[in-house]
C-alpha positions in Angstrom: 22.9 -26.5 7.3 21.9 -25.7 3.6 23.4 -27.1 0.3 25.4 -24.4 -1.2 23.1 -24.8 -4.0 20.1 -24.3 -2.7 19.3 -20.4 -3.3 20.2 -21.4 -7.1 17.5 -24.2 -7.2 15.3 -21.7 -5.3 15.5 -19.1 -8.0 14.6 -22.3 -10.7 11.7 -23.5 -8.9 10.5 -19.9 -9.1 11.2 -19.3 -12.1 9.3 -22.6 -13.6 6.8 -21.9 -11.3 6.3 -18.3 -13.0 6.3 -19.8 -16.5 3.9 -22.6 -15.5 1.5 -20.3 -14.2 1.5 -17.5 -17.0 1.1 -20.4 -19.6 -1.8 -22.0 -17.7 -3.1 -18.8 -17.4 -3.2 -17.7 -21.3 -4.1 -21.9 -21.9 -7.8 -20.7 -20.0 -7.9 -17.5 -21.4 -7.9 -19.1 -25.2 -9.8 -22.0 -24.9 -13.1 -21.6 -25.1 -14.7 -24.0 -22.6 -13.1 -24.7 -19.1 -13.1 -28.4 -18.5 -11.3 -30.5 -16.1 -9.9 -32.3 -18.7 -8.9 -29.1 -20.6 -7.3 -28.1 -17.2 -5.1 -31.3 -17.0 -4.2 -30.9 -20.7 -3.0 -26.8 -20.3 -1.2 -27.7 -17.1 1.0 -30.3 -18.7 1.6 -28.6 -21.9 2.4 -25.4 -19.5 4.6 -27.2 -17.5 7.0 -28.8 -20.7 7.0 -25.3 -22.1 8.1 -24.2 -18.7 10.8 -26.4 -18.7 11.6 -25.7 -22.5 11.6 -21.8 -21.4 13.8 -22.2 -18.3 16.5 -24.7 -20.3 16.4 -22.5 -23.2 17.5 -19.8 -20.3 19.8 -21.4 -18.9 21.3 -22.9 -22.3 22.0 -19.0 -22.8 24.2 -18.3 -20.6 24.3 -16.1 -17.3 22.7 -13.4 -16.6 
């Protein structure tokens, strides 16, 4: 049986998951050399804006 919640936390995981990977994906396109340590650092600072975007969402109110 599913948690009644669980389409809702579906739709958040997607939606950080979008964020996370359009951020990561302009981090490699500005940077000018692709190291794994560059990679670390984009994915992390993608991820907290991520979150940032998706609270700032949700702080909004519904859709």
């Amino acid at each position: 049986m599913a948690h009644p919640r669980a389409p809702g936390a579906l739709v958040t995981a997607a939606e950080l998951l979008g964020w996370w990977a359009v951020l990561t994906g302009l981090w490699v396109v500005l940077i000018s050399g692709v190291d794994t340590l560059e990679w670390v650092v984009g994915a992390l600072a993608a991820l907290l804006a991520a979150c940032a975007a998706c609270g700032a969402r949700r702080a909004s109110g519904p859709r």
